[in-house]
C-alpha positions in Angstrom: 6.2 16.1 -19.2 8.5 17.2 -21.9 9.1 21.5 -21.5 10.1 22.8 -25.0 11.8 26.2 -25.2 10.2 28.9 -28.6 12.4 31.6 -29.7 10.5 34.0 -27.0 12.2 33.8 -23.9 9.3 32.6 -21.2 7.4 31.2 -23.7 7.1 27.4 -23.6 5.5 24.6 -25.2 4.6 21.6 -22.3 3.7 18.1 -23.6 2.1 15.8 -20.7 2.6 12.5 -21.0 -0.1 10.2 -22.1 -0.9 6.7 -21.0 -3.2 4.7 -23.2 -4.9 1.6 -23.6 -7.9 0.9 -25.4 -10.0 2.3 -23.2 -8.5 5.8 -24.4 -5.9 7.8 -22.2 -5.0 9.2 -19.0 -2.3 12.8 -18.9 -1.3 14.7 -16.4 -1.8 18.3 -17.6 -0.2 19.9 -14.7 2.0 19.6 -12.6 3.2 22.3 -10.4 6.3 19.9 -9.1 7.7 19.3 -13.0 7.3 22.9 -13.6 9.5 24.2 -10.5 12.0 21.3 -11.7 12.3 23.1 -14.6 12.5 26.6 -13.6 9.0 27.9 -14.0 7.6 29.1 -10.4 4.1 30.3 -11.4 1.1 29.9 -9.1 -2.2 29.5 -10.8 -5.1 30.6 -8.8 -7.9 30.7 -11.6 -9.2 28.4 -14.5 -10.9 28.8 -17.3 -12.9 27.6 -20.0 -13.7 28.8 -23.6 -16.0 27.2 -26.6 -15.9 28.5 -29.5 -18.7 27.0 -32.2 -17.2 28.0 -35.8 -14.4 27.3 -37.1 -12.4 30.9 -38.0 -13.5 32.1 -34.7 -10.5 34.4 -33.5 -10.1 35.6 -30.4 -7.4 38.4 -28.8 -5.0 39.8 -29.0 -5.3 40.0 -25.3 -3.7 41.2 -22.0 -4.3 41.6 -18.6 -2.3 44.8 -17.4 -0.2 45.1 -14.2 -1.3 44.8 -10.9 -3.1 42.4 -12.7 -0.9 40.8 -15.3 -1.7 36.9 -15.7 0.7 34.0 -16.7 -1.6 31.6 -18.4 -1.6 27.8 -19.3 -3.7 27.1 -22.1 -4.9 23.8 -23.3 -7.1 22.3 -26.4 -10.0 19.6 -24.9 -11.6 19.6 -28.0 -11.1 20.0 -31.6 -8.1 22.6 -32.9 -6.7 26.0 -32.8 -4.0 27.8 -33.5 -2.3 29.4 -30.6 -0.5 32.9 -30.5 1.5 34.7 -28.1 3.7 37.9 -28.6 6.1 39.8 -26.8 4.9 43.0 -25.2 7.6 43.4 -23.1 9.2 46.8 -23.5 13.3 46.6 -23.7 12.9 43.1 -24.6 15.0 41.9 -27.8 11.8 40.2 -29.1 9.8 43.0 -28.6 6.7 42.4 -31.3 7.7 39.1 -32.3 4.7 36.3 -32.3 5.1 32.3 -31.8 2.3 30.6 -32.8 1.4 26.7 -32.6 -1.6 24.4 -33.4 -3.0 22.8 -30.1 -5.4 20.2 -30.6 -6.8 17.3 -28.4 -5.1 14.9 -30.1 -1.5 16.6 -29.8 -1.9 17.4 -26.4 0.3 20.3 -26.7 0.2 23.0 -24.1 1.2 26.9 -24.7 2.3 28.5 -21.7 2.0 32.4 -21.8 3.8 34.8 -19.5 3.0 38.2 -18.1 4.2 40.4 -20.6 2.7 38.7 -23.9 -0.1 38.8 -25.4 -2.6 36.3 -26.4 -5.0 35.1 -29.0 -6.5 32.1 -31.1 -8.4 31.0 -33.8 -9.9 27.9 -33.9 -9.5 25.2 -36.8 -12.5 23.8 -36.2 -15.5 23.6 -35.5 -17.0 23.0 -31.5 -13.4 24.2 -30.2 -12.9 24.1 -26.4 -10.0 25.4 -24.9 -8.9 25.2 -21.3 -6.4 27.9 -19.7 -5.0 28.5 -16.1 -4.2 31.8 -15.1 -2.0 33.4 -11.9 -3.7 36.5 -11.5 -7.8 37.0 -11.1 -9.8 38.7 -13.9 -9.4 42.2 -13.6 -11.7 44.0 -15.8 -10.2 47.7 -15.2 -6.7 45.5 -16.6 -8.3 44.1 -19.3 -7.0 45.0 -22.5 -6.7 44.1 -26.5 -4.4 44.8 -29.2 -6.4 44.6 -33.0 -5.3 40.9 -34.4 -4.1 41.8 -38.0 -1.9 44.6 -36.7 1.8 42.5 -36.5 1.7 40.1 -39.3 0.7 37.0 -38.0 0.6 34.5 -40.4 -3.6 33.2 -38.4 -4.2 30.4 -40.9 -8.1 31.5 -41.8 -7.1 30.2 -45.4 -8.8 33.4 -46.6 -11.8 33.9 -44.3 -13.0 37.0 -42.5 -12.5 35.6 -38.7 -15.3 35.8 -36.6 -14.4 38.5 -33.8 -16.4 39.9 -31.2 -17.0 43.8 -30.9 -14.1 44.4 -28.6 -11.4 42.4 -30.5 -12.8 44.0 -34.2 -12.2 47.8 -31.9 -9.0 47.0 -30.5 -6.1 49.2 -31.1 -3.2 48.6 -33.8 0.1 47.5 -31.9 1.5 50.8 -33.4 -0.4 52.5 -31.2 -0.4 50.2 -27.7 1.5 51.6 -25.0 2.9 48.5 -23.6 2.1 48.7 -19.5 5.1 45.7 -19.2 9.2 45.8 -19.2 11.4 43.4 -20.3 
């Protein structure tokens, strides 16, 4: 698996090997041995699974709060997005700062996500499932949002309105988040 750093410390892009013949391919998308190799200890006790129909479909930005605060893993199965995380952490020299990639099936590009960032999407196509571990249990009194357009992220809806749902469309500007996470 090849571990690529970003310029947000934590932040990591993780490309599994694939092995192919014509039959298609076989990857191994995690592996909690490579990962300790490298330095990352997390321990992923939940997965995930999210479809998204439309293409412009935008999702976050989202956080799980302490006690609660989830690392998360997130994959493309089918189709295309472009992923986002952004440093929450309080103190931290990258405080604000976004990294964003395109995962899709074919790239087999992962995006793992710290405690401490948030997270969102928006899908770049059509019939978009996304796969993502997490370390921590949903936590619905932890759940949290910050509103999408509010940090200059450059989401490539190529001048669409995205399609939210009523809590991302409600969320609050970053100006006004009180981060719950330190550097």
């Amino acid at each position: 698996m090849q571990i690529d750093t970003t310029p947000l410390e934590g932040v990591l892009v993780l490309t599994p090997k694939r092995f192919g013949d014509d039959r298609g391919f076989f990857s191994e998308t995690y592996s909690r041995k490579q990962l300790a190799e490298a330095g990352v200890g997390m321990e992923f006790v939940q997965d995930n699974l999210s479809r998204s129909e439309r293409a412009g479909t935008l999702r976050g930005l989202h956080f799980q709060s302490p006690p609660h605060a989830q690392d998360k893993l997130v994959r493309c199965n089918t189709g295309a997005l472009w992923d986002v995380a952004v440093d929450a952490r309080t103190g931290s020299p990258t405080y604000g700062q976004w990294f964003g990639i395109e995962l899709t099936d074919e790239n087999g590009k992962q995006l793992l996500v710290p405690k401490g960032f948030l997270h969102g999407f928006v899908t770049l196509t059509d019939g978009v499932e996304i796969a993502y571990k997490c370390s921590d249990y949903y936590a619905p009194d932890c759940d949290g949002a910050v509103r999408w357009d509010s940090l200059g992220i450059d989401w490539p809806l190529d001048g669409r309105e995205p399609v939210l749902s009523g809590k991302d469309a409600a969320a609050q500007p970053f100006s006004d988040f009180q981060s719950p996470f330190e550097a």
